[in-house]
N, C-alpha and C positions, 0 to 999 in steps of 0.2 A: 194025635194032636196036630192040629194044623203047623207048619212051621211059619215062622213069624218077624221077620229081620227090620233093621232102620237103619238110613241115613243119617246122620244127626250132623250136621255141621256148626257151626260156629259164626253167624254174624257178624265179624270182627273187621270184614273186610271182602274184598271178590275173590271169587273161585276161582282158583288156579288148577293146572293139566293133574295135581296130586291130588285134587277133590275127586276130579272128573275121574281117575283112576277108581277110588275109593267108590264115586258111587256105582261107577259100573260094576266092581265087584261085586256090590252089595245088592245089586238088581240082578245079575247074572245068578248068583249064590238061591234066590230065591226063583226066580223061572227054572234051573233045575229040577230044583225039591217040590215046583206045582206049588211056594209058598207065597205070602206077600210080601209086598215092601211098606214102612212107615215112612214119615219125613219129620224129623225132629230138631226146632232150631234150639239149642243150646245157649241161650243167650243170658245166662247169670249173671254174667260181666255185665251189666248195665251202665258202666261208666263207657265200655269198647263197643259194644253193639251197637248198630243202629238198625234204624227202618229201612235207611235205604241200600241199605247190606245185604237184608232180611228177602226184600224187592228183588234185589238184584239175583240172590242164589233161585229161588222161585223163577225165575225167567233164564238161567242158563238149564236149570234143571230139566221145562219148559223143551226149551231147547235142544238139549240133547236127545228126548222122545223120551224121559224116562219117567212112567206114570206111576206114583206113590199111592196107598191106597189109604181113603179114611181124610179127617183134616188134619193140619198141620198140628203139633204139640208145639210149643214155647215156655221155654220152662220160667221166662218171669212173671207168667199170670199164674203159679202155682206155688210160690215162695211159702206160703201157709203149710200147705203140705210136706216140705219139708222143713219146715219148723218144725212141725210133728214128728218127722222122726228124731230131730234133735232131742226135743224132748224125751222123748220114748229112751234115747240111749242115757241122758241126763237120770233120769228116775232110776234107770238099771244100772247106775253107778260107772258109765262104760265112756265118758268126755268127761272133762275138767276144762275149765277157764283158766287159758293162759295168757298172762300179761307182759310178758316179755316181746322184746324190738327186735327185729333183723339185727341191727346194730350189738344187742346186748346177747343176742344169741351165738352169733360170730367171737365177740369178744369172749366168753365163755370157753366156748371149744378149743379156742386158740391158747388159753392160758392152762386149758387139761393137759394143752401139750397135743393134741390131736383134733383135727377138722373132720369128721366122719361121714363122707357120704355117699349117698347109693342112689340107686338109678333114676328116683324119683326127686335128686337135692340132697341139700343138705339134711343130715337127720336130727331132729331135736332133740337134747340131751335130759329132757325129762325134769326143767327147773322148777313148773311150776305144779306139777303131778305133784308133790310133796304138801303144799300149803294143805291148813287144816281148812273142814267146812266152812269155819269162822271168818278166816281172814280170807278166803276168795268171797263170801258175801259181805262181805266189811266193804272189798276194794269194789266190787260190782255196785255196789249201793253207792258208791263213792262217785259214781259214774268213770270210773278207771277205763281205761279202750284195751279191751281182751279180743283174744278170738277163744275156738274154741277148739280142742284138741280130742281126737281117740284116744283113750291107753288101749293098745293094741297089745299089750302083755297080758292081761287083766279078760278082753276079749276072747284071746287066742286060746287062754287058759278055762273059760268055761265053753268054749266051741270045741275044743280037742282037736285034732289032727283036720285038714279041711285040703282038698282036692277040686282042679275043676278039669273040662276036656276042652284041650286045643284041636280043631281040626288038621292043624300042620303037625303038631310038635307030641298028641297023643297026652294021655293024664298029666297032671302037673300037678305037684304038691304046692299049696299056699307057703308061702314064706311073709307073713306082714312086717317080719323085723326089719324088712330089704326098706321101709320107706319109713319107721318108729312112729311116735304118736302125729301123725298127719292133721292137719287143719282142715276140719270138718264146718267152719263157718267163720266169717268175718262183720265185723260192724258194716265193711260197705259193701259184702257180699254174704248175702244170709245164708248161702248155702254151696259148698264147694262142687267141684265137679264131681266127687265121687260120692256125695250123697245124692247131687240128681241123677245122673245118671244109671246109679243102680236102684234106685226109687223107681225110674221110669221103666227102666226096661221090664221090673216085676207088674209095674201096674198094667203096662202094655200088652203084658202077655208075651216078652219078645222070647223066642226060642233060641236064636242064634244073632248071637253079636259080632258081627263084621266091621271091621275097625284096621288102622294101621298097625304095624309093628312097635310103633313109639309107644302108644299105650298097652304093648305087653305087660310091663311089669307093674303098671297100675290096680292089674286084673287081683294080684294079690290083698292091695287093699279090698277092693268089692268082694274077694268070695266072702272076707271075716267080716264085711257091714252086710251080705247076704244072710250069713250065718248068725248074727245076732240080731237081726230082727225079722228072722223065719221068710223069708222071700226065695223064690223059685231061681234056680241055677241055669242059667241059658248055656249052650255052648257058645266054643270063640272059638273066630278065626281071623288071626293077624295076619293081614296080605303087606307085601314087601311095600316099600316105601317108593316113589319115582324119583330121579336124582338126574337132572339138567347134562349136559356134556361138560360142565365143570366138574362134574359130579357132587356135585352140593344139591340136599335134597329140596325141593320146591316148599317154598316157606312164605306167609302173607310179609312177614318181616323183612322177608329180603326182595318184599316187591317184585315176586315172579313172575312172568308173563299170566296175565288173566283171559280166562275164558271167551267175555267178552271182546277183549282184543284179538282173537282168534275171530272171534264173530264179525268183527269189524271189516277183519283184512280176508274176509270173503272165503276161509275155509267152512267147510262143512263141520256137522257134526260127525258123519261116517272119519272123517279127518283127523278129527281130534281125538276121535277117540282108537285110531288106528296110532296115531303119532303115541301116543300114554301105552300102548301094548307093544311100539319098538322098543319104547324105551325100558318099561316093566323087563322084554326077555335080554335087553343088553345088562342089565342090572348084574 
């Protein structure tokens, strides 16, 4: 089997020296192995994305010499397709509509006496898993603003025991409990990041997912939405993160030095991508 990796960045804003890390990894990882590289923009968020975000990664990428193979994927011309698996998981009794607020969700936890959360947020305490058929399509018909939730108990429990392979850290047992019934869609975003993204990488054909450390523990949600709607198991491998000489890791939030700016003030790309690999072995 061919090996098969992707970039996938996020529109939200420019590339900073932690993109640039990430996609070298993910272009190195694949010239190894003789495989290819994808370029996937991620841009569900359609409120944060833009075009000229979209432009902008496409011309550092450009820039740094690093040639993707195939056209681009964007995952908001494909929102239909993961309706579908919404669906798919809907009929197999495996999501519920939840109608509950941040606000009411916090206030809930707080009065159990306990705030419980794990490395993905706070964990939802399971309010609305309880309503009968009836009254979630009472309140749907009602036009109520749900989103839509996994039961991950429910899942776990006809998937059995589920495993994937880190290339750093060697097998890994799924734990989905570590993030509870996660939101798998929203009224302004049809589809979370972890239904596209493990949509895509099967439809892809990706063999190996290259991605930061931060989304290790998200890998546990995917292997159990891999596992319940029969899609192919890629390996991972979480490469360390890059973290500034404050040591705060490079974030679009905190308005990191951009790629561009780097272009600007006349370093190269051999440059930039040498400064991302002092800072990777000072880590």
């Amino acid at each position: 089997m061919d090996m098969i990796t992707r970039f996938a960045p996020s529109p939200t804003g420019l590339l900073h020296l932690g993109h640039a890390w990430s996609a070298v990894q993910t272009f190195e990882a694949a010239r190894r192995q003789g495989g290819r590289v994808l370029l996937r923009m991620e841009d569900i968020d359609t409120e944060r994305c833009r075009p000229e975000f979209d432009a902008a990664i496409l011309e550092d990428m450009t820039w740094l010499g690093l040639e993707w193979d195939g056209p681009v994927r964007r995952q908001s011309e494909h929102f239909d397709a993961y309706a579908g698996v919404l669906n798919h998981l809907e009929e197999a009794g495996l999501v519920y509509p939840c109608f509950c607020t941040r606000k009411q969700i916090i206030a809930e936890v707080t009065a159990a006496g306990s705030a419980p959360h794990g490395p993905l947020g706070l964990i939802y305490p399971g309010t609305c898993r309880a309503l009968s058929p009836g009254e979630r399509s009472e309140r749907i018909d009602a036009g109520e603003n749900h989103a839509w939730r996994l039961d991950w108990a429910e899942a776990a429990r006809r998937t059995g025991p589920l495993t994937w392979h880190d290339q750093t850290r060697g097998t890994i047992t799924a734990d989905p409990a570590i993030a509870g019934d996660v939101v798998l869609a929203r009224k302004d975003t049809p589809a979370s990041y972890h239904v596209a993204v493990t949509h895509d990488d099967h439809l892809q054909g990706v063999t190996l997912v290259t991605r930061g450390e931060d989304l290790f523990e998200a890998t546990h949600v995917h292997r159990l939405l891999q596992a319940v709607m029969g899609w192919d198991v890629p390996d991972y491998h979480h490469h360390g993160l890059l973290a500034g000489p404050d040591g705060k890791r490079f974030a679009k939030r905190d308005k990191s030095v951009t790629l561009a700016s780097y272009r600007e003030a006349g370093l190269s790309p051999v440059d930039v991508i040498a400064m991302a690999q002092d800072l990777a072995e000072a880590s």
